[in-house]
C-alpha positions in Angstrom: 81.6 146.1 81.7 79.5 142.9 81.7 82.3 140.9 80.4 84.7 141.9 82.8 82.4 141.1 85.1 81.5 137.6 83.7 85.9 137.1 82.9 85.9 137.9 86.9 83.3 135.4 87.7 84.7 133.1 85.2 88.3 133.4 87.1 87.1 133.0 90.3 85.0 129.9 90.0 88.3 128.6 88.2 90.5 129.2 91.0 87.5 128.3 93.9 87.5 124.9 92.0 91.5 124.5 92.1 91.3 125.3 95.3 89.1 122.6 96.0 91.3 120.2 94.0 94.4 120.9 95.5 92.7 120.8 99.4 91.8 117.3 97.7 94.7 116.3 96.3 96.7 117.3 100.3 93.7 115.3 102.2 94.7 112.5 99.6 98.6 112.7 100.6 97.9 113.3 104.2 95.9 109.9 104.5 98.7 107.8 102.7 101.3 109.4 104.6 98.7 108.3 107.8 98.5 104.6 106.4 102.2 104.1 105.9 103.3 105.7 109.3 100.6 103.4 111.1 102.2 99.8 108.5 105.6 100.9 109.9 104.3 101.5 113.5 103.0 98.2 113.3 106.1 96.6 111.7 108.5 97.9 114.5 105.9 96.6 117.2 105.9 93.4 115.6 109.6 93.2 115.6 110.0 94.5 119.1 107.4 91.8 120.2 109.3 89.2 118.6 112.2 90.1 119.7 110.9 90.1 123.8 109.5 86.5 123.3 112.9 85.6 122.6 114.4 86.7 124.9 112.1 85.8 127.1 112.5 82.2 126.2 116.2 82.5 126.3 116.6 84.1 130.2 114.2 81.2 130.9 115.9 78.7 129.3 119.9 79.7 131.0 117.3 79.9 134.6 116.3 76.0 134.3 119.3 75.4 132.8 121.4 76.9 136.4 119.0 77.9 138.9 121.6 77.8 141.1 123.3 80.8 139.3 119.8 82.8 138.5 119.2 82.7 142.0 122.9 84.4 142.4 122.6 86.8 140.0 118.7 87.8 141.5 120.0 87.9 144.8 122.8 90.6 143.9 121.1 92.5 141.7 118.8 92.9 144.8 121.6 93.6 147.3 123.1 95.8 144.4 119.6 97.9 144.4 119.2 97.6 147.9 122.3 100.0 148.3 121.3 101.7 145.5 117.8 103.2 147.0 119.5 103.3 150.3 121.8 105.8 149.5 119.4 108.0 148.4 117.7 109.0 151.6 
């Protein structure tokens, strides 16, 4: 009966330690799949940062370019809203 018992005990400390290896190995997989989620996170805000400061510097470039029309265009866009909201109430 012992050596069932010790072939028990012997089976269970093998598959307590597996268990441990595998909980390892997913904690392991979890933090890489962390790291490249926050690389690519950081890529797309780098893009989409890059991609405001130029156009940024382009609507300021066509506004000194014709402030004449950039005054048009501001003025009825704010007419344009203006009805907008008004229609609302």
């Amino acid at each position: 009966m012992s050596r069932n018992a010790d072939g028990i005990a012997g089976n269970t400390k093998d598959v307590t330690d597996d268990v441990k290896a595998f909980g390892h190995d997913v904690l392991k997989l979890a933090n890489s799949i962390g790291a490249e989620a926050r690389s690519r996170a950081d890529d797309i805000g780098d893009s989409a940062r890059d991609q405001t400061k130029a156009a940024y510097a382009n609507v300021k470039a066509q506004v000194s370019g014709n402030p004449a029309m950039a005054l048009g265009i501001a003025a009825g866009v704010g007419i344009l809203v203006g009805f907008l909201l008004k229609g609302r109430h």
